[in-house]
N, C-alpha and C positions, 0 to 999 in steps of 0.2 A: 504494500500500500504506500504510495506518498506520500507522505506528509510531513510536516518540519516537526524538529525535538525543541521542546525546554526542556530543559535538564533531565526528567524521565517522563515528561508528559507528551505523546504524540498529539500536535496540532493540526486537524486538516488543513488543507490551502484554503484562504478567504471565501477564494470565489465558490467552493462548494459548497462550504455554509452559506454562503449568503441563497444561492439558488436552492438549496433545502427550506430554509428559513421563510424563501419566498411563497412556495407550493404550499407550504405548510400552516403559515396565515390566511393563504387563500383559501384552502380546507378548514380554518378555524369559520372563517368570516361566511364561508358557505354553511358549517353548520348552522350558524346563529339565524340566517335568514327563511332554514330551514324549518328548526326548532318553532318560527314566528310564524311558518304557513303549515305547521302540525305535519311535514311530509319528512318520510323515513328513505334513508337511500343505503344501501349497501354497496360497498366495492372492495375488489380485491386486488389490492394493489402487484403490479407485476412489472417487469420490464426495468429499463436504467434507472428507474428512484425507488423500485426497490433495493434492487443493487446498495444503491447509495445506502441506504435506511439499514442497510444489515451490515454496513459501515468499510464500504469499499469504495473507494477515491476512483472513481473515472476522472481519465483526462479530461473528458469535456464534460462538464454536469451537466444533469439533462434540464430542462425546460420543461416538460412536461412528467401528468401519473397519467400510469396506463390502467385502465380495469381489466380485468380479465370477465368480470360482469356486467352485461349490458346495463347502459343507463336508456333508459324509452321515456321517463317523463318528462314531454316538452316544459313544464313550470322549473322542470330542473335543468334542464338543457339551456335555459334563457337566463337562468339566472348565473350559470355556469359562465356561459358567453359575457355578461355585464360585468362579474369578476375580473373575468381574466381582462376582459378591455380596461377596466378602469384601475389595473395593477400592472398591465402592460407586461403582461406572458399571453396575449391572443386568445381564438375564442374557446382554443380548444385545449386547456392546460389541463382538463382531466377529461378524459375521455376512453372510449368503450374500445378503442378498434381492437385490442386483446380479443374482445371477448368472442371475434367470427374465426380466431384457429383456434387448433384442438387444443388444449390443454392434458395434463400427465394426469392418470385413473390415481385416485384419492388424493388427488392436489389440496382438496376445501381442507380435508381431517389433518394433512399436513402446516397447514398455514398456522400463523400466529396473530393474535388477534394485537391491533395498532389503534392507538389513542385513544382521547378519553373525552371523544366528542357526544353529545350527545343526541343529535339524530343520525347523525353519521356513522354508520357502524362498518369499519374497516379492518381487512383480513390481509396481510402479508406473507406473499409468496417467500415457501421454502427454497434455501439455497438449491436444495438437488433439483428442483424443478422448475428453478430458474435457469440452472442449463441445461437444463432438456430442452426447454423453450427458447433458449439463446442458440444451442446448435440448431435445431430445425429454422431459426431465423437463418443461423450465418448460409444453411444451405438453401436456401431462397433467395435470399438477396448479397448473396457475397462478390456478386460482380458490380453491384452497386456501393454497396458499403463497407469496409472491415471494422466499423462499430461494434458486431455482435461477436468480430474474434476477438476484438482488442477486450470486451467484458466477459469472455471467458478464460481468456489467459489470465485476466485480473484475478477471477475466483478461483481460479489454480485447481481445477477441478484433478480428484482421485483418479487412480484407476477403474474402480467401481462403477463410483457418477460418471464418467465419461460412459464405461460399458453403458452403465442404462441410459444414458442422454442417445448413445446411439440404435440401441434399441428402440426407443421413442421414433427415434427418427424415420427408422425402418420401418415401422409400424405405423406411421402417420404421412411417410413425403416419397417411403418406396416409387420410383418410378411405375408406371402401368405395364403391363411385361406384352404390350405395342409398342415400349416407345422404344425411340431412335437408338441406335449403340451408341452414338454421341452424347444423349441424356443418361444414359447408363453411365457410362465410361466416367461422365462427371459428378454424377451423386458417388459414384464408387471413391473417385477423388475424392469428397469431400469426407467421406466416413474415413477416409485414410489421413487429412488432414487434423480430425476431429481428435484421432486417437492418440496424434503427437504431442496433443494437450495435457494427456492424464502425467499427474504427478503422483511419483510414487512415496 
């Protein structure tokens, strides 16, 4: 992890606090507007802030929460957007797209429950299924991004966790056994890249 020492005390870098600290007033200030129009919201936090939140320094701090749980109520959705506009993280600093890929079978009974809001009631993805869901990212989008390898070399994932991250994968992003030897040849790559990860 980065971050500066005083004498035995590791300090994260500024900037990551400050972008925690941001998301995090924004979640406060959404519960309270909440709590005033009686509506209950659930989400499960996943992706780069929880990363952050389970106390691992990404290079770049994220900007946005992911749910892994749809949000559908437009009275939340609008007031979601007013937030973010009027704290200047956009309209979409917490938001649902998690919640249309699969997620890892007993992910909810692995989570750990987060804050102490009170209509908000919010659940934090576990490490091991944070990369299960960080490799099936890297291998969807790794010709677009290495965000999702740069946050798993972060977690320095096991032998183990990697085995089941790739299992996940195989189970959820397997090519169709149509497609091309070229799309073969490259998922195979990337289960080959995935594995150079595990720390023993």
């Amino acid at each position: 992890m980065n971050t500066g020492r005083k004498g035995n005390i590791i300090i994260p870098r500024l900037e990551v606090l400050i972008a925690n600290k941001k998301l995090l007033k924004a979640l406060t200030e959404l519960d309270k507007l909440l709590a005033k129009k009686q509506i209950a919201l659930n989400i499960f936090i996943c992706g780069a802030f929880a990363i952050e939140l389970l106390g691992f320094e990404r290079v770049e701090p994220t900007i946005d929460a992911d749910s892994a749980t749809p949000i559908t109520n437009k009275e939340v959705l609008e007031l979601i957007k007013a937030i973010g506009e009027a704290r200047g993280l956009g309209s979409r600093w917490l938001n649902d797209q998690a919640s249309t890929v699969a997620i890892p079978e007993g992910a909810v009974s692995r989570a750990s429950s987060f804050g102490s809001w009170r209509n908000i009631k919010a659940i934090l993805m576990d490490r091991s299924d944070l990369i299960k869901m960080k490799s099936a990212a890297f291998s969807t989008r790794r010709d677009e991004t290495l965000k999702d390898w740069e946050d798993l070399k972060l977690m320095k994932p096991t032998a183990k966790e990697m085995y089941d991250a790739i299992a996940f994968l195989r189970a959820t992003r397997s090519p169709p056994t149509n497609a091309t030897r070229r799309i073969i040849e490259e998922f195979n790559e990337t289960v080959d890249d995935l594995k150079k990860l595990a720390v023993e």
